[in-house]
C-alpha positions in Angstrom: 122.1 -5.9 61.6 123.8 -5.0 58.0 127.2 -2.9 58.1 127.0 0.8 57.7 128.7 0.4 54.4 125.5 -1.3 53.5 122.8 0.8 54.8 123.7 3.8 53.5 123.7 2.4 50.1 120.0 0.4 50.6 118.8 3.9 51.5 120.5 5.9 48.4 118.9 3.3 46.3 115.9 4.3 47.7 116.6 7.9 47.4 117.6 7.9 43.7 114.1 5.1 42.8 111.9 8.2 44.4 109.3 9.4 42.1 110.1 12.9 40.9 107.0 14.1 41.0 107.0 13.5 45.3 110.4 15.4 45.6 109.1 17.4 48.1 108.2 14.1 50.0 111.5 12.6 49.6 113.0 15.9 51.4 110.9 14.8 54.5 112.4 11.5 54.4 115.3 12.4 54.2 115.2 15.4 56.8 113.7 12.5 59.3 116.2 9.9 58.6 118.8 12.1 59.4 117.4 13.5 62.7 117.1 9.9 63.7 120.8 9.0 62.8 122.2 12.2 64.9 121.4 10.4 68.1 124.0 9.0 69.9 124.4 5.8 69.8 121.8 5.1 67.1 122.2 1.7 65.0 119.5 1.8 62.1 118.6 -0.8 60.0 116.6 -1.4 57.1 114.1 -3.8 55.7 112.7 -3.8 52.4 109.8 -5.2 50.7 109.8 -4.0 47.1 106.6 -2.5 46.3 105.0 -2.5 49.6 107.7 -0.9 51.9 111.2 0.2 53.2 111.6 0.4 56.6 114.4 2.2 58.9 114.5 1.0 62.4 116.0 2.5 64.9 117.4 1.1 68.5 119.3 3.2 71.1 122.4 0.7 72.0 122.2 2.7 75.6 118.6 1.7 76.2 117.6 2.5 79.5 117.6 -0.5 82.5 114.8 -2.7 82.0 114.0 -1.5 78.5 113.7 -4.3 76.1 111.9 -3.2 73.3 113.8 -3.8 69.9 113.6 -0.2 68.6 112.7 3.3 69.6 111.1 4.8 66.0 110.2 3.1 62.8 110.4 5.2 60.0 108.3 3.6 56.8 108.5 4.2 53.2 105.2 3.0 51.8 106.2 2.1 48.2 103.0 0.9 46.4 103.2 -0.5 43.1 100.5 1.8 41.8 100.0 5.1 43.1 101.9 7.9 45.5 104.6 6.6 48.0 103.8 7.8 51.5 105.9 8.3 54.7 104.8 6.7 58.4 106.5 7.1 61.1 105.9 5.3 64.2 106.5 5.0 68.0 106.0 3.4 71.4 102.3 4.8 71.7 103.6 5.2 75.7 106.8 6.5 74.7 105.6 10.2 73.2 102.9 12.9 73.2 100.8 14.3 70.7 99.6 17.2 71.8 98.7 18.2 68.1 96.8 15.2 67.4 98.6 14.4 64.4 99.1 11.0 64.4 97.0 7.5 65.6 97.0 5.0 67.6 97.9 1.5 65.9 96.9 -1.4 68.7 99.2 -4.2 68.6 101.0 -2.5 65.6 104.1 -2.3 66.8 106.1 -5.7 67.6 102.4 -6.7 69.4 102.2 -3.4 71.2 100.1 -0.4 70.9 102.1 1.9 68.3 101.3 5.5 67.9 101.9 6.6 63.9 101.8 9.8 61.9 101.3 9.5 57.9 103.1 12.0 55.1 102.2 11.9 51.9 103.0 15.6 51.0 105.8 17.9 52.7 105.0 20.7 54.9 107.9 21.8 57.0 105.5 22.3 60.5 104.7 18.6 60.8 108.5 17.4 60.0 109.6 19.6 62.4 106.7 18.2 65.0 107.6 14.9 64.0 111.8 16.0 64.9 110.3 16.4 68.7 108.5 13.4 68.6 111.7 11.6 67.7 113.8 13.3 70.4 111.1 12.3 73.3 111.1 8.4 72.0 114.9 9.0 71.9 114.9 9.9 75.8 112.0 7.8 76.9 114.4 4.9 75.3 117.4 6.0 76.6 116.5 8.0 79.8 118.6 10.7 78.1 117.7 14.2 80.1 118.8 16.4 76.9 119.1 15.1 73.2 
């Protein structure tokens, strides 16, 4: 786990290498990023692979008894070399709802389990926002939290 220190300046450097022309895009990111670091007792991390990906993950350090996965969201910055970046955020595929069916299942995608992901590529403030609740119910499925 890097130092906050650290973190926050891996993500500005993302922030400021954001195309311009995906501005809008980069709003969502950072709208999502910060709904996931409001949660109490949040650590986040980052990995990078330059010109495939950036990746925030997120753990509760209150899991709930008996919990053991390694993170409760995974919020990806698909940074191709050619072409548009792209946003995916993913879950526990047990751990949340879709009743919009916005997003897909991902079997074994997430640390060998069944993830459940939703794609950006353009921002449109009704699927952030859904995405905001889908974060809050992994939050308290993690956590056991009854209000976020």
């Amino acid at each position: 786990m890097k130092n906050e220190f650290e973190f926050k300046n891996q993500l500005d450097d993302i922030i400021t290498a954001w195309p311009q022309d995906q501005s809008e895009l980069r709003k969502a990111f950072i709208s999502l990023a910060a709904e996931i670091e409001m949660k109490p007792g949040t650590t986040m991390d980052l990995v990078s692979r330059p010109e495939i990906s950036h990746s925030i993950r997120a753990k509760a350090s209150h899991a709930r008894v008996g919990r053991e996965r390694p993170l409760y969201t995974m919020l990806d910055v698909i940074t191709p070399r050619m072409g548009p970046w792209m946003l995916s955020l993913c879950f526990y595929e047990d751990e949340i709802t879709d009743v919009q069916e916005y997003g897909q299942a991902v079997p074994q995608g997430l640390y060998g389990e069944t993830g459940y992901c939703f794609d950006l590529d353009v921002f449109d403030q009704k699927p952030v926002d859904y995405l905001k609740e889908r974060i809050a119910e992994a939050y308290r499925a993690a956590t056991a939290a009854s209000t976020v």
